[in-house]
C-alpha positions as CSV (number, residue, x, y, z in Angstrom):
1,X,-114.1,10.2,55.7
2,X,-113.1,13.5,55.5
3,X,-110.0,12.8,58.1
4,X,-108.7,10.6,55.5
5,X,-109.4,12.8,52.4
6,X,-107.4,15.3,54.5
7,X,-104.7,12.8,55.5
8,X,-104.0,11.2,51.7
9,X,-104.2,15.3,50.3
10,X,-100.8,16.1,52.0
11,X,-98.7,14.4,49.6
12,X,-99.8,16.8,46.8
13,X,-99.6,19.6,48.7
14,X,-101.8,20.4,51.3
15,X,-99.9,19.2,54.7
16,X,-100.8,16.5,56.9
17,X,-102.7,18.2,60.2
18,X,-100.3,17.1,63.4
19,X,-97.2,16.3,61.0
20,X,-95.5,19.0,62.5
21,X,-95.6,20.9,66.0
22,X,-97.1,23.9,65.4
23,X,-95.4,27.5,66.0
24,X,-95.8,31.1,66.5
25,X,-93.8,31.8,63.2
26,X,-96.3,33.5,61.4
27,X,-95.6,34.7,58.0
28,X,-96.8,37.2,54.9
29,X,-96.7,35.7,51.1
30,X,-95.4,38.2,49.3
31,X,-95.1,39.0,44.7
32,X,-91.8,39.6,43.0
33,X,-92.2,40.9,39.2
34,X,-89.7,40.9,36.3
35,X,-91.0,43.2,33.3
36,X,-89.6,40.3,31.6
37,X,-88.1,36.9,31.0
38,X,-86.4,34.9,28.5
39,X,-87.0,31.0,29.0
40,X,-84.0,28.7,28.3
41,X,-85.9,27.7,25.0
42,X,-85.6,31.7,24.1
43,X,-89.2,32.6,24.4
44,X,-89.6,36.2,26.4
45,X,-92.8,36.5,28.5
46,X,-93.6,39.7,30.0
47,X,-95.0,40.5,33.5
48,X,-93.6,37.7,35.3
49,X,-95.2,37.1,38.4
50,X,-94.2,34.4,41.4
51,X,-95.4,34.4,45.2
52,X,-92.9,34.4,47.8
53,X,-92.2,34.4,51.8
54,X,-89.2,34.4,54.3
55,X,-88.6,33.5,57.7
56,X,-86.3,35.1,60.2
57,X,-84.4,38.7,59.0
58,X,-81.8,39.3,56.8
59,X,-78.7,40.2,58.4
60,X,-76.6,43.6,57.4
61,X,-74.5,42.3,55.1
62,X,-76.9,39.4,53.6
63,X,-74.7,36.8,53.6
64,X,-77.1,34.7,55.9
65,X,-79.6,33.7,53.1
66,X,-81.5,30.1,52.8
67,X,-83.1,29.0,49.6
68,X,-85.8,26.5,50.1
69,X,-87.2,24.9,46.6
70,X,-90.6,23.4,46.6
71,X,-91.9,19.9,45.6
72,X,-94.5,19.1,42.9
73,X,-97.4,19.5,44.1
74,X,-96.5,22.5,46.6
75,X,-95.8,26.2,47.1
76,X,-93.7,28.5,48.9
77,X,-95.3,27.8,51.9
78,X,-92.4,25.7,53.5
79,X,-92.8,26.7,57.3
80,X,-94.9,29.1,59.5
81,X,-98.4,30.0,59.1
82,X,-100.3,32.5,57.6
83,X,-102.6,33.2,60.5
84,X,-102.6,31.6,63.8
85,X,-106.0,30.0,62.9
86,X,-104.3,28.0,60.0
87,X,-105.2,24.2,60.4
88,X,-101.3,23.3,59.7
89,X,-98.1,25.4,58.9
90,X,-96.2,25.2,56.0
91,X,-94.6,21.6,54.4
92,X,-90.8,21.9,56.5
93,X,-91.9,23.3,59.6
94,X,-90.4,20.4,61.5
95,X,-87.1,21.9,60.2
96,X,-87.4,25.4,59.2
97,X,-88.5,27.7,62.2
98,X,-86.6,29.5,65.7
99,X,-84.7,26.8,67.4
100,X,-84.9,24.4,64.3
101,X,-82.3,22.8,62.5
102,X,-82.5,25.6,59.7
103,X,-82.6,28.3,62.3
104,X,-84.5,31.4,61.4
105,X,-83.2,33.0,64.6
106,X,-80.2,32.7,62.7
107,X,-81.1,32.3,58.7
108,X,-82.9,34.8,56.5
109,X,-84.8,31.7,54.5
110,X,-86.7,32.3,51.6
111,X,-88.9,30.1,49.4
112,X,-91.0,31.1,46.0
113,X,-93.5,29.5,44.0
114,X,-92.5,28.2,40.7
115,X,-93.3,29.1,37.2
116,X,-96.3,27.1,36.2
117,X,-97.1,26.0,39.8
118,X,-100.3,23.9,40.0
119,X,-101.9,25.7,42.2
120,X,-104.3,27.9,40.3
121,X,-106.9,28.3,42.6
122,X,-105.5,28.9,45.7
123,X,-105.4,32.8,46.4
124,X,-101.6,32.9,48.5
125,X,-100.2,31.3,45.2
126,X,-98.6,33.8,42.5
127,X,-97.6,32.2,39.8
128,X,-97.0,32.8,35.6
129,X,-98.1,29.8,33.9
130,X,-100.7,28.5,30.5
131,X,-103.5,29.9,32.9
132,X,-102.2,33.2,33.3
133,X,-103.1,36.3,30.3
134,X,-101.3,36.8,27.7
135,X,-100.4,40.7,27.5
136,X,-100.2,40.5,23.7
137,X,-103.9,38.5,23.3
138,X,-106.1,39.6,26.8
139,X,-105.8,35.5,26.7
140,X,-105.1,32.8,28.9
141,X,-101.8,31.6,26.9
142,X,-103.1,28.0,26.9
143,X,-101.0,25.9,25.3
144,X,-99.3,28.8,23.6
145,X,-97.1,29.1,26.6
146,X,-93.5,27.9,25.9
147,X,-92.2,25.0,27.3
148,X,-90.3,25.7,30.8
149,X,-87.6,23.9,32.8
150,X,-86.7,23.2,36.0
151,X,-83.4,25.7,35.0
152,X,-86.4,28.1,34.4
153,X,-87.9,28.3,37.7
154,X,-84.4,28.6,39.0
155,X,-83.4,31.7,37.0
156,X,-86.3,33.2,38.3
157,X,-85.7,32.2,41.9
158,X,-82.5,33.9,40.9
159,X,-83.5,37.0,40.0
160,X,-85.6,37.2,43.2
161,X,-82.5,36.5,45.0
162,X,-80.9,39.6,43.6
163,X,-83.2,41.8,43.7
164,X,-83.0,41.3,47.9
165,X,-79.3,42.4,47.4
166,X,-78.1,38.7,48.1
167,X,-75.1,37.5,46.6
168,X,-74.2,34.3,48.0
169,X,-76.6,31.6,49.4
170,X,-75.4,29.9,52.9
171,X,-77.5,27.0,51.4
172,X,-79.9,25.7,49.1
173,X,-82.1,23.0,49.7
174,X,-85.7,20.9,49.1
175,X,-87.5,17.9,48.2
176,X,-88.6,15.6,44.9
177,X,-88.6,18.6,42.6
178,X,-86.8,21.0,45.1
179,X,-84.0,18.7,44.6
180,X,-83.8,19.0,41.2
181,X,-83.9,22.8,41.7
182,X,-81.1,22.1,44.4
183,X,-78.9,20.8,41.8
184,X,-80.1,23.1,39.1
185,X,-78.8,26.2,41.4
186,X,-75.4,24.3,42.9
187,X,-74.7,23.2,38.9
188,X,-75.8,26.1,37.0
189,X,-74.7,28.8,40.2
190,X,-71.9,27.3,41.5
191,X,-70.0,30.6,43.2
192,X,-73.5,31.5,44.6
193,X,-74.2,28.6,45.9
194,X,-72.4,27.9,49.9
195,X,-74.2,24.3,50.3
196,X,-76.8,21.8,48.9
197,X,-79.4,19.8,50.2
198,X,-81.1,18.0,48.1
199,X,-84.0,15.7,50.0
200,X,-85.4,12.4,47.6
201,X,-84.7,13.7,44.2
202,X,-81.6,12.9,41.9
203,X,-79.5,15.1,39.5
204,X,-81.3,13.8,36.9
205,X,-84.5,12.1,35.3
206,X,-83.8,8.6,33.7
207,X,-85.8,6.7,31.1
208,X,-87.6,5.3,34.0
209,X,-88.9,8.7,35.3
210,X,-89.9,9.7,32.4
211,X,-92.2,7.4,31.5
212,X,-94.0,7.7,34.7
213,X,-94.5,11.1,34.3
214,X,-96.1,10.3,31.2
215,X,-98.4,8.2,33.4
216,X,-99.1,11.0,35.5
217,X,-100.2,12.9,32.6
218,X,-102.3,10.2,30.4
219,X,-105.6,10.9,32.3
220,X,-105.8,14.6,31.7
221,X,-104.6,14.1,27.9
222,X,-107.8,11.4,27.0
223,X,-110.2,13.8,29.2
224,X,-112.3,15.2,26.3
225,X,-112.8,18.8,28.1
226,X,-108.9,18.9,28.1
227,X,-109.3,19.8,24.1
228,X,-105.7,20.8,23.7
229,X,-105.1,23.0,26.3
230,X,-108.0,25.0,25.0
231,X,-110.6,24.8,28.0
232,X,-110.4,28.1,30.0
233,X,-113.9,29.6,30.5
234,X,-115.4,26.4,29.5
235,X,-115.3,23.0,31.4
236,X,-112.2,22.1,33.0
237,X,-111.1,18.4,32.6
238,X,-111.2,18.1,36.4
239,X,-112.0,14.5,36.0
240,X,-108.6,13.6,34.3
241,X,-106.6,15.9,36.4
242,X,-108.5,14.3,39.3
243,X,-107.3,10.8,38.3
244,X,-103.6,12.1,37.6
245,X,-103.4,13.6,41.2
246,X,-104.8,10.1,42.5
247,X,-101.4,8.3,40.4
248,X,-99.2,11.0,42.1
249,X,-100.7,10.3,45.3
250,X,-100.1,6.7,45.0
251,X,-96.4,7.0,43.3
252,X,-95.4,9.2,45.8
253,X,-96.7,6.8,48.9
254,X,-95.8,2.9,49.7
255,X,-97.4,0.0,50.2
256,X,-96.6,-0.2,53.8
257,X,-99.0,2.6,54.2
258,X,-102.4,1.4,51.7
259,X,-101.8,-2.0,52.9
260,X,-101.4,-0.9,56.4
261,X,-104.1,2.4,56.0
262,X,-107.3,0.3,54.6
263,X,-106.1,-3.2,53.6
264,X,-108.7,-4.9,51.8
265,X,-112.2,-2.8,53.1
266,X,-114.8,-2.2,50.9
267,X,-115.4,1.8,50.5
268,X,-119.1,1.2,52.2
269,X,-120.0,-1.4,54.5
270,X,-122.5,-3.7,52.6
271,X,-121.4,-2.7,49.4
272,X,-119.1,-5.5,48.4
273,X,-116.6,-5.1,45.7
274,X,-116.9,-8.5,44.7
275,X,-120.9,-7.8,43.9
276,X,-120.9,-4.7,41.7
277,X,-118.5,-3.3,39.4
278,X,-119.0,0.4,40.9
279,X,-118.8,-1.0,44.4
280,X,-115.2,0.2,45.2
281,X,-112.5,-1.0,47.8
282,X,-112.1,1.9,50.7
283,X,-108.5,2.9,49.1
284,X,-109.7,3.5,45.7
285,X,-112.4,5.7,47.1
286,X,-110.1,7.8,49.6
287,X,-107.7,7.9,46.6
288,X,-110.6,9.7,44.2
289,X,-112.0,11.7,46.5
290,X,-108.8,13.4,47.4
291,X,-107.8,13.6,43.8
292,X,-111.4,15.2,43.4
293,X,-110.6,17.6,45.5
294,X,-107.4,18.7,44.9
295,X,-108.5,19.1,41.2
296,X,-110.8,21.7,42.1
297,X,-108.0,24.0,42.9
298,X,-105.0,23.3,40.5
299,X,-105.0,23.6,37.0
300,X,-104.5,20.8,34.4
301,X,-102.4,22.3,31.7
302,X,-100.4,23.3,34.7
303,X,-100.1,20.3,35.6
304,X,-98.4,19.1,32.1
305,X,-95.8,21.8,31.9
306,X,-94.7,20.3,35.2
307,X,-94.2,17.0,33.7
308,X,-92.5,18.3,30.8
309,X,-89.9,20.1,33.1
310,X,-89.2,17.3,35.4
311,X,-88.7,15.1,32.4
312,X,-86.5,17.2,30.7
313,X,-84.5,18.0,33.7
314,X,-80.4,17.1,34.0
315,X,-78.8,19.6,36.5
316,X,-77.3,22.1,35.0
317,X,-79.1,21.2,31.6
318,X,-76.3,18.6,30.1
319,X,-76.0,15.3,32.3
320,X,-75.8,14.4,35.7
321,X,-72.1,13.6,35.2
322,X,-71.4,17.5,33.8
323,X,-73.5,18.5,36.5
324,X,-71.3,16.7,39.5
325,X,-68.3,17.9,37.5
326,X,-69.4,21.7,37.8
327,X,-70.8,21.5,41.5
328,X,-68.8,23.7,44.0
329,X,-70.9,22.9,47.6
330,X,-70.9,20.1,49.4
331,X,-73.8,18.2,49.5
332,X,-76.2,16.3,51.5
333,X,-78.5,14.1,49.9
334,X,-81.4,12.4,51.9
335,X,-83.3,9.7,51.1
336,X,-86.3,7.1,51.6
337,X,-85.0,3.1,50.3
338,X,-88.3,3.1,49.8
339,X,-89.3,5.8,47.4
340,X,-91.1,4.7,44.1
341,X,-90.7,7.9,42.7
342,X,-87.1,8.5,42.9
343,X,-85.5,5.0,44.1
344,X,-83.0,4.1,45.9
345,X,-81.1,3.0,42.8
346,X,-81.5,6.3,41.2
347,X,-80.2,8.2,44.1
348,X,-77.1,5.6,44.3
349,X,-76.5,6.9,40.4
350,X,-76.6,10.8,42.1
351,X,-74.1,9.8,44.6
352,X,-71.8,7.3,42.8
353,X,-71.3,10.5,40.2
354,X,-70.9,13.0,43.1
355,X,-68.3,10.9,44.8
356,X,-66.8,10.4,41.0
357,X,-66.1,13.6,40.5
358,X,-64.4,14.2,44.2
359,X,-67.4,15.9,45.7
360,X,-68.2,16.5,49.2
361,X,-70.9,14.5,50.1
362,X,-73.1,13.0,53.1
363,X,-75.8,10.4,52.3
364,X,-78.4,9.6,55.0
365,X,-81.4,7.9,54.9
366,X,-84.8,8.5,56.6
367,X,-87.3,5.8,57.7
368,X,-91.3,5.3,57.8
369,X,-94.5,4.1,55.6
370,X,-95.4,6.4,53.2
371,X,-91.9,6.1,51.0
372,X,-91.0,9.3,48.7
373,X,-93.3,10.9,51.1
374,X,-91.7,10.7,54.0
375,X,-88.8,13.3,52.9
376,X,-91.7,15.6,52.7
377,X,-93.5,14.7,56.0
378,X,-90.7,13.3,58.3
379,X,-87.8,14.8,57.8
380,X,-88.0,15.7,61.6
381,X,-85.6,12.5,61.8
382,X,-82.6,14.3,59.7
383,X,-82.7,17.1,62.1
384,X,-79.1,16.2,63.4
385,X,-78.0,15.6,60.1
386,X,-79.0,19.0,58.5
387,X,-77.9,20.9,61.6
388,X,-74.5,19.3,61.3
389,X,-74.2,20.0,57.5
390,X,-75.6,23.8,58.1
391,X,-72.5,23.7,60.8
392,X,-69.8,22.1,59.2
């Protein structure tokens, strides 16, 4: 049971043991502070705090930097491991590492934690968010905090970038919402901004989206210990954020995989779905149980400002077709046909406008079971793609 708990858990964040080959890249999460910041809705917070690492060493002149932007779920913990005794290293460590197709013998590449990032409990992540005090109150801001974007975590990412001395970016790149961040920098950034790779994400969030972010958020909003926001030092709603981790989990996977993974198999032998209503079928309990889990160290208002900035997102802030119309790097876009979370019809959108507007672009596609998953878990197949892009 637990194998599987462990198994399902790596699509919201904590990586699948084996899906990459390990390496000696060991690596030290680090904080960046800004005394303050203004969001794009022209709230300032002050004592802005996000987590960050790097991999490989920034040359003399800097100009051999890598942004990597985080998914969802994740952290800045795209490659490497923190100690050698880690279970597995970090989300892209088929791809990000000495000898891999984003080179760190050769690339300085850097990766932070976002504003608002959901995970709370976990002590390598830094992040300013509803569950972080107030300086004004000695509060947790609640629901007090102001609303942020996806243009907000990059205008922090930004400032990070600066302060390092780094002026131009050889590349910026990620997947699901680190594509959104990809076209956030290349749109809003375009002079700093060499090249983009964005992996299962489009340049914008349609009505479609939208509304299944809302999903992703109903549990937590009809979970009575959620009471507005207002729940720190008192009982989490765990059991709603639990259920809306489960939706992501299952969004963000296929059918090829829960039809292939456990079929129709009761959770217990003996214990026939068909003979009790709490008698569950094996997927729905693997589903809970990683949700149940994954609750205990994540944070549910968090959790809602993330929806709110993917549904408000359009690169650049305006529309995808502004957006194409500003972008300066070439692009490549990668994507699973398969993805329920951003399908392939969305991505055709992305590209149509990108080729519209007489951008540069390469399209490939990646293969496998577990749909918008697999830009996360097997990108090990772009290799050759991203290693011609990074060379072009």
């Amino acid at each position: 049971m637990k194998g599987w708990i462990a198994g399902v858990l790596g699509v919201v964040g904590v990586v699948v043991a084996g899906m990459a080959e390990a390496q000696d890249l060991i690596v030290e999460k680090k904080v960046f502070e800004l005394p303050s910041y203004t969001t794009q809705g022209g709230r300032t917070l002050k004592n802005v705090k996000v987590g960050w690492e790097s991999y490989g060493t920034l040359n003399a002149d800097k100009s051999n930097a890598i942004l990597i932007c985080h998914f969802f779920s994740a952290n800045s913990h795209a490659a490497g491991k923190y100690a050698a005794a880690d279970a597995a290293p970090g989300y892209w460590d088929a791809i990000i590492g000495p000898g891999k197709a984003i080179d760190t013998n050769k690339y300085f590449v850097l990766s932070s934690d976002t504003l608002v990032n959901l995970n709370t409990g976990d002590p390598k992540v830094t992040t300013t968010g509803p569950a972080s005090i107030d300086p004004d109150t000695s509060k947790p801001y609640a629901l007090d905090f102001p609303v942020v974007t996806i243009g907000d975590f990059v205008n922090v990412q930004k400032a990070l970038v600066e302060s390092l001395g780094i002026k131009k970016l050889v590349m910026v790149a990620g997947p699901s919402m680190g594509a959104l961040q990809t076209y956030e920098w290349a749109a809003s950034y375009p002079d700093m901004v060499g090249k983009a790779m964005a992996v299962i994400g489009a340049a914008e969030a349609d009505a479609q989206l939208i509304a299944w972010l809302d999903v992703w958020a109903a549990p937590i909003l009809v979970d009575p210990n959620w009471n507005k926001g207002d729940y720190y030092g008192k009982t989490p709603p765990n059991a709603g954020l639990a259920k809306a981790l489960t939706v992501v989990t299952l969004q963000a996977n296929h059918g090829d995989w829960t039809n292939g993974t456990f079929g129709r198999r009761p959770a217990k032998e003996g214990e026939d779905p068909g003979k009790a209503l709490g008698n569950k079928f094996q997927v729905q309990s693997i589903l809970d149980n990683a949700g149940e889990a994954r609750a205990k160290v994540s944070d549910a208002n968090h959790f809602l400002y993330l929806v709110k900035a993917n549904q408000l997102y359009a690169a650049g802030g305006k529309s995808l077709a502004d957006a194409m119309s500003r972008i300066k790097a070439p692009l490549l876009i990668v994507s699973q046909p398969k993805d329920l979370v951003f399908p392939d019809e969305m991505i055709q959108r992305t590209v149509a406008e990108a080729k519209k507007a007489g951008r540069d672009i390469t399209h490939v596609t990646i293969q496998g079971t577990r749909g918008h998953l697999d830009g996360v878990i097997s990108m090990k197949q772009a290799e050759g793609a991203v290693k011609a892009f990074l060379e072009k």
